[in-house]
N, C-alpha and C positions, 0 to 999 in steps of 0.2 A: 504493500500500500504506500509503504515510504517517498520507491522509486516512481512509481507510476504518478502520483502528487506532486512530486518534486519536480515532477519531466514532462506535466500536464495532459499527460499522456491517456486518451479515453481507452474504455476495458469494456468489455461485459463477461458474467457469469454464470456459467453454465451448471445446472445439476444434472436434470432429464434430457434439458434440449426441448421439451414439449409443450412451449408454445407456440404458436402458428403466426406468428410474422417475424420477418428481419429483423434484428435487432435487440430481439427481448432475450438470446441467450449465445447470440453470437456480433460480430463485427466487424467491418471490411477496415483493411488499413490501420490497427490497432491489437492489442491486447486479449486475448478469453484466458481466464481463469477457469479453467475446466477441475470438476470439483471431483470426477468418477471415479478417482484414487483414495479419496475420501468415502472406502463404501466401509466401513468397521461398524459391527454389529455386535453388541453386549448386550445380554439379560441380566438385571440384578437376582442377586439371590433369592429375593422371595418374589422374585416377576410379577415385582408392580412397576417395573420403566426398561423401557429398552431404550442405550445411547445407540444412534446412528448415524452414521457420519453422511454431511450432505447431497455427498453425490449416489448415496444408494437409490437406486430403484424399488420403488412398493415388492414388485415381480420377484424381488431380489429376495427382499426383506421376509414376504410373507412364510414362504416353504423353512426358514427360521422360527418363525414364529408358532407357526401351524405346527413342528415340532414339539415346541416347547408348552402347547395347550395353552396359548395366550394369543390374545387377539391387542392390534392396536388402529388410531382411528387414521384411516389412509385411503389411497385411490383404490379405483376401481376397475382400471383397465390395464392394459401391458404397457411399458414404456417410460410411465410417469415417477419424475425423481421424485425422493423426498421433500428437499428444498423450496421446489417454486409452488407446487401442490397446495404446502404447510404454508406458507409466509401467506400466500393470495386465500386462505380460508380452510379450503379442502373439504367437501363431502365425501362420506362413508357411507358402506351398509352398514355398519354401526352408530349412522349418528342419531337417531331415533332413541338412540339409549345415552349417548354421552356427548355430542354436538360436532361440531366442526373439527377438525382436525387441530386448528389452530387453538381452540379450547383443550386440548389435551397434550400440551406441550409444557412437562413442568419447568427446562430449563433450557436457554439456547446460549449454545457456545458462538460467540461473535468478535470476529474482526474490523473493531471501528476504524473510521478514518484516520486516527493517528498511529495505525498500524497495534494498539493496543488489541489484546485480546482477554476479553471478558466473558464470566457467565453470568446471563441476564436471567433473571426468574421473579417472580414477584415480590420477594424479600428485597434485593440487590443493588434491582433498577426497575423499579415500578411501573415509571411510566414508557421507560424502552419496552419492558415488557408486553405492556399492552399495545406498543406502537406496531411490535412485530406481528402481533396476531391479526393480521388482515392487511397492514402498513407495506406488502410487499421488499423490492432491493431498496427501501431509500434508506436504509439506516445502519446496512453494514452487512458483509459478509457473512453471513452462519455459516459455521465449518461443522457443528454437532448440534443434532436434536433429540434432548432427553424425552422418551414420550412415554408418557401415561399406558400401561399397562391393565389387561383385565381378563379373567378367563376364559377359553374359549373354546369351542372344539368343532364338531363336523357340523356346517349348515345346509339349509336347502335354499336349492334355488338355480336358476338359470334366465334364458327367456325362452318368451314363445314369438311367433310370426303369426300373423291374420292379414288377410285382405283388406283394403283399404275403408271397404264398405263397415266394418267392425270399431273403424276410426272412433265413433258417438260414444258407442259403446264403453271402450276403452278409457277415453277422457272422464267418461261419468264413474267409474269405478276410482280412476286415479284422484278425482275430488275427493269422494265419499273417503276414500282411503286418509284422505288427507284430512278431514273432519277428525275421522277415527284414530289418528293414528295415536293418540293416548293411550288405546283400551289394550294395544300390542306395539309396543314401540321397537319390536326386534325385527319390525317388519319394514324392508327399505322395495323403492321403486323408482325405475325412470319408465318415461316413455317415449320412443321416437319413432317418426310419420316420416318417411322418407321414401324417394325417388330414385327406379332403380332401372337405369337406362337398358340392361339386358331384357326388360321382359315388357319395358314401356310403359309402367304403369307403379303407383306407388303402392308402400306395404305400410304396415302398423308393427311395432314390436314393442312390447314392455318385459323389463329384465325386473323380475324378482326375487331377491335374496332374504332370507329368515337366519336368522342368530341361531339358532336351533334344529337338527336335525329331525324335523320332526314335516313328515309329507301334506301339501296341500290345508295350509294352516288356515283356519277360518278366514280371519280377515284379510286374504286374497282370493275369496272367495270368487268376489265381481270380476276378476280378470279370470281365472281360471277356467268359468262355463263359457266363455267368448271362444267359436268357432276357430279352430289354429288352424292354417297349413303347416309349418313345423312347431316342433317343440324339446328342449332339450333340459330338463326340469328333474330333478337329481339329487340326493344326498353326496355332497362334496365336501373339501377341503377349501378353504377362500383360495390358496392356490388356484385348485383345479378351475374354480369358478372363473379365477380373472385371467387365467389364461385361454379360455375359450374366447376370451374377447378377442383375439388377435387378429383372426380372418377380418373381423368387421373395424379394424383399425391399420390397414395398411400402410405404409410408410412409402418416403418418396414422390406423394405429390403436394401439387399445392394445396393453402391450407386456409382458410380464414373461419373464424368463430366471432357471433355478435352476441350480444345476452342484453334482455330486460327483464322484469319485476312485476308481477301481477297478484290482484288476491286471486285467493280459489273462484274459481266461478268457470263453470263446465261451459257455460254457452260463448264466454268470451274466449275460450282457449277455440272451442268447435269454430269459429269467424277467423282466427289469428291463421288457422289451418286454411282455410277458405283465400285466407290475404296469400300464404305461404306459394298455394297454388297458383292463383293467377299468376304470379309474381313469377312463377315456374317456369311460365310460358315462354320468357323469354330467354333461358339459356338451357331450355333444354338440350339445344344441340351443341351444346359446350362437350370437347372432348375429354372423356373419360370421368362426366361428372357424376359426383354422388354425395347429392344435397339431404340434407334431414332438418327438421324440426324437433323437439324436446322439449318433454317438459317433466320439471319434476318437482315432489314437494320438498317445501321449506315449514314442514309442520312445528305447530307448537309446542311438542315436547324438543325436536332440535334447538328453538328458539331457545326455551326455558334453559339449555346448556351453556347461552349466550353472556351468560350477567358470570360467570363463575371464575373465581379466582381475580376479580379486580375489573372480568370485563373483556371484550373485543372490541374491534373498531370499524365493526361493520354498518354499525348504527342502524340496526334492527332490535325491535324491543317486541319483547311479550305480544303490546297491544296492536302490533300489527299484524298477528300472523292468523291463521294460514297464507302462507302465500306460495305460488307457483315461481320459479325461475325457469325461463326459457331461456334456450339456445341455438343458436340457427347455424347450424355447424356445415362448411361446405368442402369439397376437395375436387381437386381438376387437375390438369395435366399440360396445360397452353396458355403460355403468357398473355398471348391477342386475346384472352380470356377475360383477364384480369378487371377490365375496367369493368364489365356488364356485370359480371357476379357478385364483386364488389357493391354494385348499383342495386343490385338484387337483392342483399342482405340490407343493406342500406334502408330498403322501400319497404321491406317487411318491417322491419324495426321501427320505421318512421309511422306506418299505416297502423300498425297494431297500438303506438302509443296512442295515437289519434287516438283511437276506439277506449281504449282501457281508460284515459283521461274523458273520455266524455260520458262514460259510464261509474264515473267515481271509483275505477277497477287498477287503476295505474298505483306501482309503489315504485319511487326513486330506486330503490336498490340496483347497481349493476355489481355482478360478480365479477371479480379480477380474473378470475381462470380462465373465463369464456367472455370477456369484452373481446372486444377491435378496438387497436390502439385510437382510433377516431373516436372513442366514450371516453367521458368525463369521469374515470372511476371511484375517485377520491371526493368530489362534489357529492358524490351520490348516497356519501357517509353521513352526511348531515351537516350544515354549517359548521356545530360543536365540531365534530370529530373531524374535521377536514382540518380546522383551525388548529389543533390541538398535535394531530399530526405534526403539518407547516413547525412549530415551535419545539417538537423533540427533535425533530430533523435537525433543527438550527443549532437543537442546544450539545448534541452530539457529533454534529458532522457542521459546524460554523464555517468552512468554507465550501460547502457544498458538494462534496465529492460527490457524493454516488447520485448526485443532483445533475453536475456539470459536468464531470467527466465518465459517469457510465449514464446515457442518454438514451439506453432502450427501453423498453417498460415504462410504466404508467406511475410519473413521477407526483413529489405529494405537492409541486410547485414548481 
């Protein structure tokens, strides 16, 4: 940090790699700190915390963990590091029981800008603390993540595929779920409508994962009797689970992800789909594309996770939830591409707020893991927490390092 300060020298840092534009973990004509040497994995003795070092990968981490009959709160696909996952929030199958990943971080090892290296935790540095739980790279390097440990052993779950026509269907189960989701909080869900150029026509999938090995658990009840063409639904390992994702996450093309904030409300998701399509129309004949829609809960027992230990800086409270987070996640293969899909996400995003604001259904919240560097991420925290941000940054990093000279990712100013 010394040299690179001293020689004004821009950097960016890499854990997973797995954000989806320039710049957020790599950069041309400068510096990466690539972190994947940093993958060390320790269970405490009585495995309640696992240290990990930041450049592990979840993929890495789990078939560890899945040994050791201990569960921790992390991604859900192949590929995804520790580091950016954690710092931008992180949804789990487990967060219905314990919150965001960033809620279960008891202590992070960090290299400030004066090349110091500290451990931040609630005790420590209070308010870095909280700045890291959702505050993203602005405030320094993480090289270890001590996290929150908890029992855990074989779950169920998989997804299923339906016809598009089962769309209504599905959306109204994933509400009611989200209502519900107090009376079993072991119970997690996405669901995603997407477009699938080999057969011309789109599909419906929702992935269902239970804490518990236990078959066809009640309260997936709604999704379960919905009509499937496939289905792969299974007592597993969270391993086996997250690596079944792999086929449907390919690597090597282009990439872009948007995200907005809505309450629960089945009719306005069944319209955002309706916006999704039209909007379809126009790049359908994009080479090699394969567009989705998603949505999934931000239930009130996740929420209730949010206030713990001092707090996050997501700046979502109790009284706003249920809510839905969407994500319009696209991938293609053709730069002449770029601008129209771009344009496409863009119109969805833009149509759908129209609507959800004019139906008093709009929540500011935008997720950092799935913005486009075009969102205002930090605004979205809430004046307090954006401001409050803005002033650890300053009080930590006073000449703005990870401000002005790492300039990828969604800066707090």
């Amino acid at each position: 940090m010394q040299v690179l300060k001293s020689q004004g020298c821009q950097f960016a840092v890499k854990s997973g790699g797995h954000a989806c534009f320039s710049g957020a973990s790599n950069i041309e004509n400068a510096v990466v700190i690539d972190l994947s040497n940093l993958d060390q994995i320790k269970i405490s003795s009585d495995k309640t915390e696992v240290s990990v070092g930041a450049g592990t990968l979840w993929s890495n981490l789990y078939p560890v963990t899945d040994a050791a009959k201990i569960g921790v709160i992390g991604g859900r696909v192949v590929g995804i590091g520790v580091g950016g996952l954690t710092l931008g929030g992180g949804i789990s199958f487990h967060s219905g029981r314990y919150g965001f990943a960033c809620d279960n971080v008891n202590n992070y090892q960090v290299v400030l800008a004066n090349g110091s290296i500290r451990d931040v935790n609630r005790t420590s540095y209070p308010d870095l603390y909280w700045a890291l739980r959702g505050g993203g790279n602005n405030f320094g390097i993480v090289t270890r993540f001590d996290l929150a440990s908890f029992e855990q052993g074989d779950m169920w779950g998989g997804t299923t595929t339906s016809n598009a026509t089962e769309l209504p269907a599905a959306i109204e189960a994933l509400a009611n779920l989200n209502i519900n989701h107090a009376s079993d909080p072991f119970a997690a869900v996405f669901l995603a409508y997407f477009y699938l150029p080999s057969i011309g026509s789109s599909l419906v999938s929702f992935t269902l994962d239970y804490g518990k090995p236990v078959i066809n658990p009640p309260i997936f009840h709604n999704f379960t009797e919905i009509p499937a063409i496939s289905a792969d639904l299974r007592i597993a390992t969270l391993t086996s689970l997250i690596n079944a994702t792999a086929e449907s996450q390919p690597s090597g093309l282009r990439e872009s992800y948007w995200t907005m904030t809505i309450l629960n409300d089945a009719d306005l998701m069944n319209e955002i789909s309706k916006i999704f399509d039209q909007e379809l129309q126009n790049i359908k004949n994009a080479t090699n594309l394969l567009p989705a829609l998603v949505f999934q809960p931000i239930s009130e027992p996740m929420i209730s996770h949010f206030s713990k230990n001092g707090g996050n800086a997501l700046g979502i409270t109790k009284e706003d939830g249920p809510l839905i987070l969407i994500n319009i996640a696209i991938q293609w293969t053709d730069i002449t591409d770029d601008i129209r899909i771009i344009a496409f996400a863009q119109n969805c995003v833009t149509r759908s707020t129209i609507l959800a604001k004019a139906r008093n259904l709009w929540h500011k919240f935008l997720y950092q893991n799935y913005a486009a560097l075009q969102q205002d991420v930090f605004s979205s925290y809430g004046k307090d927490n954006h401001k409050r941000l803005v002033e650890i940054s300053k009080k930590y990093d006073p000449d703005g390092v990870f401000v002005r000279l790492q300039p990828g990712y969604f800066k707090v100013y």
